[in-house]
C-alpha positions in Angstrom: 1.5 68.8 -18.0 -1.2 66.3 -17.8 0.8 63.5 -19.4 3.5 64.2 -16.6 1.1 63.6 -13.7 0.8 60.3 -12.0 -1.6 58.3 -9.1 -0.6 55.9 -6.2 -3.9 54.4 -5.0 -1.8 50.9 -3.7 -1.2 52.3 -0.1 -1.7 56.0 0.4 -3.4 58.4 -1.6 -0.6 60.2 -3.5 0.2 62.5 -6.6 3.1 63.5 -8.4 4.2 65.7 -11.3 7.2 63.7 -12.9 9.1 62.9 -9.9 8.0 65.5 -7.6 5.4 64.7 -5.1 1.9 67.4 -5.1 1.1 68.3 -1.8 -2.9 67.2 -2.1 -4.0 68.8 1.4 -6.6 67.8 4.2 -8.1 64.3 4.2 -11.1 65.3 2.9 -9.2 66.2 -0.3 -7.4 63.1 -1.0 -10.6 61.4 -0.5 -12.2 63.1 -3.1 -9.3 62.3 -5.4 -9.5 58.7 -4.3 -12.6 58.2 -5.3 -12.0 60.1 -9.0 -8.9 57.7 -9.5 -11.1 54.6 -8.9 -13.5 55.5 -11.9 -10.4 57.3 -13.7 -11.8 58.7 -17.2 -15.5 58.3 -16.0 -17.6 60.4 -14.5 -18.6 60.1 -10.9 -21.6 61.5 -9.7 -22.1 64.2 -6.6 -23.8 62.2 -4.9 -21.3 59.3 -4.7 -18.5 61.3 -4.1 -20.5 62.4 -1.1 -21.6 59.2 0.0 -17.7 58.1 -0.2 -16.9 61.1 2.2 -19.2 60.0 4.8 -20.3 56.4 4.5 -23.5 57.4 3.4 -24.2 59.8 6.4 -23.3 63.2 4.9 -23.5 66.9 6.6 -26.1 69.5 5.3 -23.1 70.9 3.5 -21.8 67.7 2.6 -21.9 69.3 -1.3 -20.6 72.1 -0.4 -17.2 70.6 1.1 -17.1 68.3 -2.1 -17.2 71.5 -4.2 -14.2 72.8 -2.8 -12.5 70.1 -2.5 -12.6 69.9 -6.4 -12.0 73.6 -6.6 -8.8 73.4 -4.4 -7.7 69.5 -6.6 -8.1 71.3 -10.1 -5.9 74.5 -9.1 -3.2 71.8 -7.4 -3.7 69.3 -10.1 -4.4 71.4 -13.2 -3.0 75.1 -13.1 -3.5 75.5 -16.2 -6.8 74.8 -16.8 -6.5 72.0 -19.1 -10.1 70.0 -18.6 -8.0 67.8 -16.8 -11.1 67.5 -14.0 -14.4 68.5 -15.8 -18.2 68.4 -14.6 -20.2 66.0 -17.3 -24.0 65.0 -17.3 -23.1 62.1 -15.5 -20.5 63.7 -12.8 -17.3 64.5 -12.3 -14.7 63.2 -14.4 -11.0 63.2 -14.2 -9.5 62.6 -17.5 -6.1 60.6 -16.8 -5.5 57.1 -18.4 -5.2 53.5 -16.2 -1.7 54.0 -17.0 -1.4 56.9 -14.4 -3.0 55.2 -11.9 -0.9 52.5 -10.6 -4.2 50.6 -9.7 -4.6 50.8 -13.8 -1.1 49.4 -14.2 -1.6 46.4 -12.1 -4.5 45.5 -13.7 -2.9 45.8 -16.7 0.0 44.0 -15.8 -2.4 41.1 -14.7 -4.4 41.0 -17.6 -1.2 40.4 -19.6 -0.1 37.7 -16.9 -3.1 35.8 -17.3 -2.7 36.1 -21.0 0.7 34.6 -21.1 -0.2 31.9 -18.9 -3.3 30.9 -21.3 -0.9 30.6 -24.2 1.7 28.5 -21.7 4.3 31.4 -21.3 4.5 31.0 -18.2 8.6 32.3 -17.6 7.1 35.5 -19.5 3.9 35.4 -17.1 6.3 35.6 -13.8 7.9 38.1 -15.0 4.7 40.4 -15.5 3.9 39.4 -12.2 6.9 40.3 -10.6 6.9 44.0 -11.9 2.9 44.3 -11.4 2.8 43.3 -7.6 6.1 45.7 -7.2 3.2 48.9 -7.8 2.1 47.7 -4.2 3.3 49.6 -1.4 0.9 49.2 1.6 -2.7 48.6 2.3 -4.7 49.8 -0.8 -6.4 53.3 0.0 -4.9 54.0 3.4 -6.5 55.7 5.5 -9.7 55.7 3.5 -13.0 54.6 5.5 -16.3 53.7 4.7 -18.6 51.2 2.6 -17.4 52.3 -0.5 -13.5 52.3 -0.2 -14.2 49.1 1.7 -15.3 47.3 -1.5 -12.9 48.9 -3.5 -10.2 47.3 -1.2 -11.4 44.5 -1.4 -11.5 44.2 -5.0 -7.9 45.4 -5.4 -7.2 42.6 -2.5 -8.8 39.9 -4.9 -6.9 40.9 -7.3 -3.6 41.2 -5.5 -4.4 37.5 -4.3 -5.0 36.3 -8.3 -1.9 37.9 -9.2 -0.1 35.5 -6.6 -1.8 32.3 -7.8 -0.1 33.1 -11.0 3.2 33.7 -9.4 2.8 30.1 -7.8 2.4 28.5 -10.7 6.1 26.9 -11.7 7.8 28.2 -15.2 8.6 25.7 -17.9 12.2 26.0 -16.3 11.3 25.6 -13.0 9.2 22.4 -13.6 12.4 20.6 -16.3 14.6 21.6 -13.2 12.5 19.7 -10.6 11.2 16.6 -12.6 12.3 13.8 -11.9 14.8 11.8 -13.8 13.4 8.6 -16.2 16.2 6.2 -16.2 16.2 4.0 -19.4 16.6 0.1 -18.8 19.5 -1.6 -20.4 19.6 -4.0 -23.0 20.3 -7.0 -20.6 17.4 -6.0 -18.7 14.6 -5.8 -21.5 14.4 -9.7 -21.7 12.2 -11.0 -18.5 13.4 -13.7 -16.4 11.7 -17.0 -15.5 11.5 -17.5 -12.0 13.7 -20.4 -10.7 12.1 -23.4 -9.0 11.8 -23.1 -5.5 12.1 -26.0 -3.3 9.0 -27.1 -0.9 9.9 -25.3 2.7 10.8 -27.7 5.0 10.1 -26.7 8.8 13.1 -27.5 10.5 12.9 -28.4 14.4 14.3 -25.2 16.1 17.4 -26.1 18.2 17.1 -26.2 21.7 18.6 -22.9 23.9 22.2 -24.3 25.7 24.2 -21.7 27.7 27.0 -22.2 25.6 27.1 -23.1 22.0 29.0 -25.9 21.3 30.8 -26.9 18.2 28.6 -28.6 15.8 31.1 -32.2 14.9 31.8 -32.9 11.1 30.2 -35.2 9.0 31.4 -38.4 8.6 32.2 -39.5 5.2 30.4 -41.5 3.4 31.2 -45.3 3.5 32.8 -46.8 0.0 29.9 -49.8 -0.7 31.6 -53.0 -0.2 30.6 -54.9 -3.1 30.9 -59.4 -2.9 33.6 -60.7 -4.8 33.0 -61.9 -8.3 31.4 -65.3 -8.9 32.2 -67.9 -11.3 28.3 -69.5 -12.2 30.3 -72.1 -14.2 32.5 -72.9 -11.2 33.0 -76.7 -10.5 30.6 -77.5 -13.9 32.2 -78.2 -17.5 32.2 -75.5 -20.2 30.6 -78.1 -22.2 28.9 -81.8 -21.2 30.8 -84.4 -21.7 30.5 -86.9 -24.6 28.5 -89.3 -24.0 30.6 -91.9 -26.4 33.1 -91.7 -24.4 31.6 -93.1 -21.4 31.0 -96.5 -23.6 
């Protein structure tokens, strides 16, 4: 019957035998229970469990109450007397495993998360994630006050908040899906060009504001040079000199 029992500590304080839910009683009782679960499988001593109760401020019969409370948790819990709640030396102890506590689950869960993530899993790491943080149902310990549920809230908080860092961090998939693409450069674009000359800037004059543009004339065309007619350097002289016996 003990392997069939099982612990919500991640919103209220609850109980159940397979799928059927243990009525657990007063507040007083669940708190006592509460405060088991969060030391599950070690022993808690009286005089924590009464601190829990009452912030450190406890009744004369503060131990008293306790007493029955654990009386009236082992009949509810453990009918047939299986050790399943047990006074030790060192206190109380309620003999479940983390794996009846949803608390003990989680942290499981996360330890696995984190491991998975170390070793670059991290598709198999979501995953974890995803079914650990689904244990959550409400504030942690509802409707438990005091110093000492305080800090055991705000451990499980902590740890809740860890648990979605890791769920942050992108899976292998997500991170091929959203990386940009590298285009590579083609063969005609491997060689570098030289840059071309650039011509001196010349400032031009700017031209001068007129209400209406007017139509800038053509060019003329360029004048054909007139070149001289040919000259004859032998004109009016002799190819050759004349001979001078002839003039005898």
């Amino acid at each position: 019957m003990t392997d069939a029992l099982r612990f919500e500590v991640l919103g209220p304080i609850r109980a159940y035998r397979g799928d059927e839910p243990i009525d657990l009683g007063p507040p007083s009782r669940r708190a006592v229970l509460a405060i088991l679960l969060l030391h599950a499988g070690r022993p808690v001593p009286m005089e924590r469990i009464v601190a829990a109760l009452w912030d450190g401020d406890p009744p004369e019969n503060g131990v008293d109450v306790v007493l029955r409370c654990i009386g009236a948790l082992r009949r509810t819990l453990d009918p047939e007397r299986t050790s399943l709640l047990t006074l030790t030396d060192g206190g109380y102890v309620l003999r479940v495993g983390d794996s009846a506590v949803d608390a003990g689950r989680f942290r499981a869960g996360l330890a696995q998360a984190r491991r998975e993530q170390q070793t670059g899993n991290a598709d198999t790491a979501t995953l974890v994630v995803h079914r650990a943080l689904g244990l959550w149902q409400d504030k942690p310990l509802t409707g438990m006050t005091g110093t000492i549920f305080e800090a055991a809230r705000t451990r499980l908080n902590e740890e809740r908040a860890e648990a979605a860092r890791l769920l942050a961090t992108p899976s292998s998939a997500e991170q091929a899906a959203t990386a940009p693409a590298v285009p590579m450069p083609a063969a005609a674009e491997t060689a570098v060009p030289m840059p071309a000359p650039t011509a001196p800037a010349v400032s031009a004059p700017a031209p001068a504001e007129t209400a209406v543009s007017a139509p800038v004339p053509a060019a003329p065309a360029a004048a054909k040079p007139e070149y001289p007619e040919p000259i004859d350097p032998w004109d009016g002289h002799d190819l050759f000199p004349p001979d001078p016996m002839s003039i005898l």
